[in-house]
C-alpha positions in Angstrom: -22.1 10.3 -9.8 -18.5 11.1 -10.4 -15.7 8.8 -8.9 -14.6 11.8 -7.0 -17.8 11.9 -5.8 -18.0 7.9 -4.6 -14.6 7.7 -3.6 -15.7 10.8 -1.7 -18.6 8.8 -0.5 -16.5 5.8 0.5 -13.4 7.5 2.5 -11.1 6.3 0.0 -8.3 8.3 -2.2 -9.3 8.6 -5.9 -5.8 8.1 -7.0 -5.5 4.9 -5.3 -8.2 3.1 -7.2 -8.8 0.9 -9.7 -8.6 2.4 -13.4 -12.2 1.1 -13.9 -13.2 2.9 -11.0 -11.6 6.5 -11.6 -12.7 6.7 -15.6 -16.6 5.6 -14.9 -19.3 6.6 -13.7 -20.5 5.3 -10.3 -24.8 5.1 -9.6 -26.3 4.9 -6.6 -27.1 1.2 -6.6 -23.4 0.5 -7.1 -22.1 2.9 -4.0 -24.8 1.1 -2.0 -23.2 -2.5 -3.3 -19.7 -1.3 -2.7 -20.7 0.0 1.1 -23.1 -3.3 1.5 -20.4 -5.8 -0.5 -16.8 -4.1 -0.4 -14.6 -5.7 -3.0 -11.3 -6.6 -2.0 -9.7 -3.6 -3.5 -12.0 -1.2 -1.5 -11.1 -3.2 1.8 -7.6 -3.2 1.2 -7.8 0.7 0.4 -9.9 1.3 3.9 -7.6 -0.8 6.0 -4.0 0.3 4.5 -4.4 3.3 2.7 -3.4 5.4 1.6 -5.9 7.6 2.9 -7.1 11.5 2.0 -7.1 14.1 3.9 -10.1 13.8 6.1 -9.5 10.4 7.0 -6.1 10.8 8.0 -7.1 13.3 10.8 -9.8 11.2 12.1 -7.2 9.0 12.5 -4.7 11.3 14.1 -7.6 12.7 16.2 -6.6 16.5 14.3 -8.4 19.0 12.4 -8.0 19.0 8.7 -6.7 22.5 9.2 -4.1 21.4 11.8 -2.8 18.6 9.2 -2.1 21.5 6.9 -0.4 23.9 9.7 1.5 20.7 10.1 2.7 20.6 6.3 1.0 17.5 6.4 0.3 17.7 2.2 0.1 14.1 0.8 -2.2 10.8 1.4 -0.8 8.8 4.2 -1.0 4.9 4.4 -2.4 2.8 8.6 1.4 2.1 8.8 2.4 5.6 9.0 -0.5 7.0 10.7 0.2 4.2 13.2 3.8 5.1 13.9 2.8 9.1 14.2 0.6 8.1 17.4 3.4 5.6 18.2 5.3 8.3 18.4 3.4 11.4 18.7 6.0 14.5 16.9 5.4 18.2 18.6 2.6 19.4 16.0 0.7 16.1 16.7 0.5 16.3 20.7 -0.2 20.7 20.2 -2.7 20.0 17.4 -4.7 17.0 19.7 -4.5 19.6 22.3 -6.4 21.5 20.3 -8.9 19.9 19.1 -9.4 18.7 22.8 -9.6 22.5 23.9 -12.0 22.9 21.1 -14.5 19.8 21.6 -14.4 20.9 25.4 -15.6 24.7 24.1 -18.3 22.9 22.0 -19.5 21.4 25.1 -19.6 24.2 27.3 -21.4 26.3 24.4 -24.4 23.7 24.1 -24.7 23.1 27.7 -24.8 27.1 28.2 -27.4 27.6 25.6 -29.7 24.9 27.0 -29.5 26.3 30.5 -30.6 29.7 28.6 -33.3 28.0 27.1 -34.3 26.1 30.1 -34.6 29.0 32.0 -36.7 30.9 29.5 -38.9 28.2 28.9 -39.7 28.5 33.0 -40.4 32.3 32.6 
């Protein structure tokens, strides 16, 4: 597969790793070695970043969408994730908000269709 691809694969930024890495190609076998096995570049990358876009709100507890309403653009390293929940800016505590207001919706949807069902499984 591509490096986009395994990096992809592997939550880490492209751009952050080795040269090796970003001009190969990456097979299966070796994305299940480097999930199974990390080498020590691959856990340095996971635990201080920088990390893309996806990662970054997982961290922040945000939607990818709410990072860019945020102007949130570029990678962003554990330290500075860390001192965003340290302390939270505006965007951060209206986009968690959010996201809690939407995982609450979710919840109410699923349990609403599975009282439906329930009920037309009795008639």
């Amino acid at each position: 597969m591509k490096p986009a691809t395994a990096a992809k694969k592997l939550g880490i930024l492209l751009e952050a790793t080795p040269e090796e890495f970003r001009t190969g190609t990456v097979s299966r076998d070796e994305l299940a070695a480097l999930q199974a096995d990390p080498p020590e570049w691959l856990a340095t990358l996971r635990r201080e970043g920088p990390h893309p876009r996806p990662v970054v709100a997982a961290k922040l507890g945000v939607s990818n969408s709410g990072l860019a309403r945020a102007g949130i653009d570029d990678a962003l390293t554990t330290a500075e994730i860390k001192a965003l929940l340290a302390a939270p800016p505006e965007w951060l505590v209206a986009e968690r908000a959010t996201q809690a207001a939407v995982r609450a919706e979710k919840i109410r949807v699923k349990e609403r269709d599975a009282a439906r069902a329930a009920r037309s499984d009795e008639d």
